[in-house]
C-alpha positions as CSV (number, residue, x, y, z in Angstrom):
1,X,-45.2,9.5,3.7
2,X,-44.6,6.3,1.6
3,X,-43.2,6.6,-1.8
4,X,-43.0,10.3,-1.5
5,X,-41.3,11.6,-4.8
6,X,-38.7,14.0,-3.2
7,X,-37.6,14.3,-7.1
8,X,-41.1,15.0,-8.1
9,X,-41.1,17.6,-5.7
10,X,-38.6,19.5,-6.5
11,X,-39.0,19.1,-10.1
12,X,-42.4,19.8,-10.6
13,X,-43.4,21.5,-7.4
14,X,-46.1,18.6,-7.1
15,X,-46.3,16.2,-4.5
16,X,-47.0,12.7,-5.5
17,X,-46.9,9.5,-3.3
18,X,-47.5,6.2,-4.9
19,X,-47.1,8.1,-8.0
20,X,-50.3,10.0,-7.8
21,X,-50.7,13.7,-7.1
22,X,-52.2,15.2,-3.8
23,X,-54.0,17.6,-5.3
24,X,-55.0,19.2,-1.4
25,X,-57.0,22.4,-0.8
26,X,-59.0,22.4,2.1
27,X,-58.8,21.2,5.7
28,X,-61.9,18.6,4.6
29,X,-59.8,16.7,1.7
30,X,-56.7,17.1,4.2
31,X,-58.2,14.9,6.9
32,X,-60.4,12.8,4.4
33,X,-56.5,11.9,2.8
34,X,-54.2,11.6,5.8
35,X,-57.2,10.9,8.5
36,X,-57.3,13.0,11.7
37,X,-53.9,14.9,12.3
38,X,-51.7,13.7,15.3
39,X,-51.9,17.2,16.9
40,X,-53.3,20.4,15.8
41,X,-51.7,23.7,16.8
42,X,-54.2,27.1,16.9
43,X,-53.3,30.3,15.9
44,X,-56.7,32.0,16.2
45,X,-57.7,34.0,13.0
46,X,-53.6,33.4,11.5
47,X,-54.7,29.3,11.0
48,X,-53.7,26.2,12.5
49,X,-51.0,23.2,11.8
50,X,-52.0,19.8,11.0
51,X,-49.1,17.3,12.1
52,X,-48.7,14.4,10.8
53,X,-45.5,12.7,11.7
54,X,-42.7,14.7,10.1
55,X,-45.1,16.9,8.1
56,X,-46.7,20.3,8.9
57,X,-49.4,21.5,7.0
58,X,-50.6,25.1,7.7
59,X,-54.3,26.0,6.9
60,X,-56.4,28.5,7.2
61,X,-59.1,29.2,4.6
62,X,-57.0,27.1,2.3
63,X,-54.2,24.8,2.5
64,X,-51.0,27.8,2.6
65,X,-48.0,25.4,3.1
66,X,-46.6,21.8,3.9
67,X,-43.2,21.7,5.9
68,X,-41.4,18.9,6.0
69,X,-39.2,18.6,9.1
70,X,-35.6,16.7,9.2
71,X,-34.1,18.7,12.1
72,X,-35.5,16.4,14.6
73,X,-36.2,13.1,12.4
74,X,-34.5,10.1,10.7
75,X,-36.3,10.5,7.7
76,X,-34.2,10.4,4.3
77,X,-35.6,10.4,0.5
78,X,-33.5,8.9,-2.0
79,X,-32.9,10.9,-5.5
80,X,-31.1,9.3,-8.2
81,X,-28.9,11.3,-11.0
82,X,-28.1,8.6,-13.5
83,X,-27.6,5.1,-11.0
84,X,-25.8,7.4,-8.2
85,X,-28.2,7.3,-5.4
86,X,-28.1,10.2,-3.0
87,X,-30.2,10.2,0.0
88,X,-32.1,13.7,1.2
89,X,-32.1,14.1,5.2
90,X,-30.9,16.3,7.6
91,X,-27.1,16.0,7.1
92,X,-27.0,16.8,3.1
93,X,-24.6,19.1,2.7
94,X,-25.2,22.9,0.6
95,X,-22.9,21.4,-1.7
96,X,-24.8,18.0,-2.4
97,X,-28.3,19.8,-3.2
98,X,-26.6,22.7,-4.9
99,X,-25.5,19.4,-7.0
100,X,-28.9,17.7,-7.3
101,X,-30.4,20.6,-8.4
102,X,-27.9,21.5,-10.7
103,X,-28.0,18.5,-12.8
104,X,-31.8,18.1,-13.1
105,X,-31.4,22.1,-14.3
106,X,-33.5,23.1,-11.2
107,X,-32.9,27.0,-11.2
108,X,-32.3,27.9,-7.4
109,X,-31.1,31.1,-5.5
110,X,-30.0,32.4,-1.8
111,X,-31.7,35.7,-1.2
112,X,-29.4,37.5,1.1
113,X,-32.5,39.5,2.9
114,X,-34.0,36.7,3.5
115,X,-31.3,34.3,4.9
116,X,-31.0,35.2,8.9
117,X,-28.0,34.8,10.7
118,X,-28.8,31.4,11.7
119,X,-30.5,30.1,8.7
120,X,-29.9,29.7,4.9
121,X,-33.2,30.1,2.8
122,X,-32.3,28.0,-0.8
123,X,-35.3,28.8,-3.2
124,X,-36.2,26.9,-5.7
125,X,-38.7,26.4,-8.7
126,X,-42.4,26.4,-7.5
127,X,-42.5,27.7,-4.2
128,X,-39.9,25.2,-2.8
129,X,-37.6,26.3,0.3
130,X,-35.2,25.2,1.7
131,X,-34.2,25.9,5.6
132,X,-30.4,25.0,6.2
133,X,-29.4,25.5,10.0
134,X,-26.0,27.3,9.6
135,X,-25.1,26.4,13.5
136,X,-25.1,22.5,13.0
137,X,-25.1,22.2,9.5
138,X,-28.3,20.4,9.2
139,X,-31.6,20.6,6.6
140,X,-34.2,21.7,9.6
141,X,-37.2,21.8,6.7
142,X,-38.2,21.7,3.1
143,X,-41.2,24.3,2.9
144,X,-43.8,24.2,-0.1
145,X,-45.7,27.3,-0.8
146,X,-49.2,26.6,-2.4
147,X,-50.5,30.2,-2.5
């Protein structure tokens, strides 16, 4: 994703690249965006995923959800408080995007049911998740909820 506004995103719960907004609700405008998917994984009448690279979008009659994997990826988005740049991948520590969030007033919580014993879920503003593996201390995915 090039010039994907991780800010934006959390911020605004919209996703923008090249500063303008994917505004994404069907399989059709998925494909007619991004192009043809690099796999597509089928789940019968529960949907399918679209991959494309690190991203996983999950549709069925509509467009549900976009993951965005770091477990398994280099990828990194910078955010900026002020000129300090920090950079969002898969080894950001709890404490760094309790920070972020924090000073751009980005109201979050850790629901207790819904954290497993392997996983912390960080919720933020507009459907945002956060999946933190507790047994390597890595981000394994930043999940947006459209529905």
């Amino acid at each position: 994703m090039t010039n994907f506004s991780l800010k934006d995103f959390f911020l605004k719960g919209k996703i923008l690249i090249n500063g303008v907004e994917l505004l994404i609700n069907s399989k059709d405008e998925l494909i007619s965006i991004f192009g043809n998917p690099e796999y597509i994984e089928d789940y019968g009448t529960k949907g399918k995923f679209y991959h494309y690279k690190e991203a996983r979008w999950a549709v069925n009659l509509h467009i549900e959800y976009l993951d965005i994997f770091f477990i398994n990826s280099n990828i990194s988005f910078p955010v900026f408080i002020e000129e300090e740049e920090f950079l969002i991948n898969r080894d950001t520590s709890i404490g760094t995007l309790i920070y972020i969030f924090n000073s751009f007033s980005i109201k979050w919580d850790i629901p207790y049911k819904k954290s497993k014993m392997d996983y912390l879920q960080i919720e933020i503003e507009n459907g945002i998740i956060i999946y933190y593996y507790l047994y390597n201390n890595k981000i394994e995915r930043i999940t947006k909820y459209f529905v």
